[in-house]
C-alpha positions in Angstrom: 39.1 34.1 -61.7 40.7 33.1 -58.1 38.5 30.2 -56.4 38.9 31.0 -52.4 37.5 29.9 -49.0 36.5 31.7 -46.3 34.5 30.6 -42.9 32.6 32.6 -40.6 29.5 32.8 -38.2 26.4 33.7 -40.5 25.1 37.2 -39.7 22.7 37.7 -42.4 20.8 35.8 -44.2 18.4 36.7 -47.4 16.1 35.5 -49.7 14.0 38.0 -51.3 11.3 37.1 -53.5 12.3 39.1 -56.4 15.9 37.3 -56.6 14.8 34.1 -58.8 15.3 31.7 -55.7 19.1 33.1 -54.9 19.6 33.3 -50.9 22.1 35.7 -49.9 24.4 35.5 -46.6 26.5 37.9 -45.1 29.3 36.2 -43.1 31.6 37.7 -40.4 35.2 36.5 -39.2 38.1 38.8 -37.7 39.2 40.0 -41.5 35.7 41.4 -41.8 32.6 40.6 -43.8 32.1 38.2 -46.6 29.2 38.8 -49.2 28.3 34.8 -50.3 25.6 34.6 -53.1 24.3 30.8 -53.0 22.2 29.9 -56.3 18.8 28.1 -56.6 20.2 24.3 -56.9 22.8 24.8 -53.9 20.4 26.2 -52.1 17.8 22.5 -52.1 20.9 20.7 -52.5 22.3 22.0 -48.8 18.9 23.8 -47.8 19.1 22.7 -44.0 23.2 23.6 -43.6 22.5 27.1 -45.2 19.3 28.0 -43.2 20.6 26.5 -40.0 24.2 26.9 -39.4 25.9 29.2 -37.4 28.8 28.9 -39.0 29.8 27.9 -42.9 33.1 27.2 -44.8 32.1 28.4 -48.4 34.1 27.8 -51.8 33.9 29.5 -54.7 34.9 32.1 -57.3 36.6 35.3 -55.5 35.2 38.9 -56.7 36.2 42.1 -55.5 
């Protein structure tokens, strides 16, 4: 498993109720678009960064 960064202004964000409290963001730079899954405790932990940023710098495990 690689561990990666990428940044980019937030496009989408999601947080259906069927997905257990997951929020799911779909971030945009000039390589493309980044899928970021954020889990349930992140989320609270960094609840006003994740719902009101423009733009993020995420870490975490790459998947293709």
């Amino acid at each position: 498993m690689r561990i990666d960064r990428d940044s980019g202004c937030v496009i989408v964000r999601q947080r259906p109720g069927t997905a257990k409290g997951f929020l799911f963001l779909s971030m945009e730079d000039e390589s493309g678009i980044t899928n970021v899954i954020v889990s349930p405790d992140l989320f609270e932990q960094e609840r006003m960064v994740v719902t009101r940023a423009r733009f993020l710098l995420v870490e975490g495990p790459l998947q293709n």
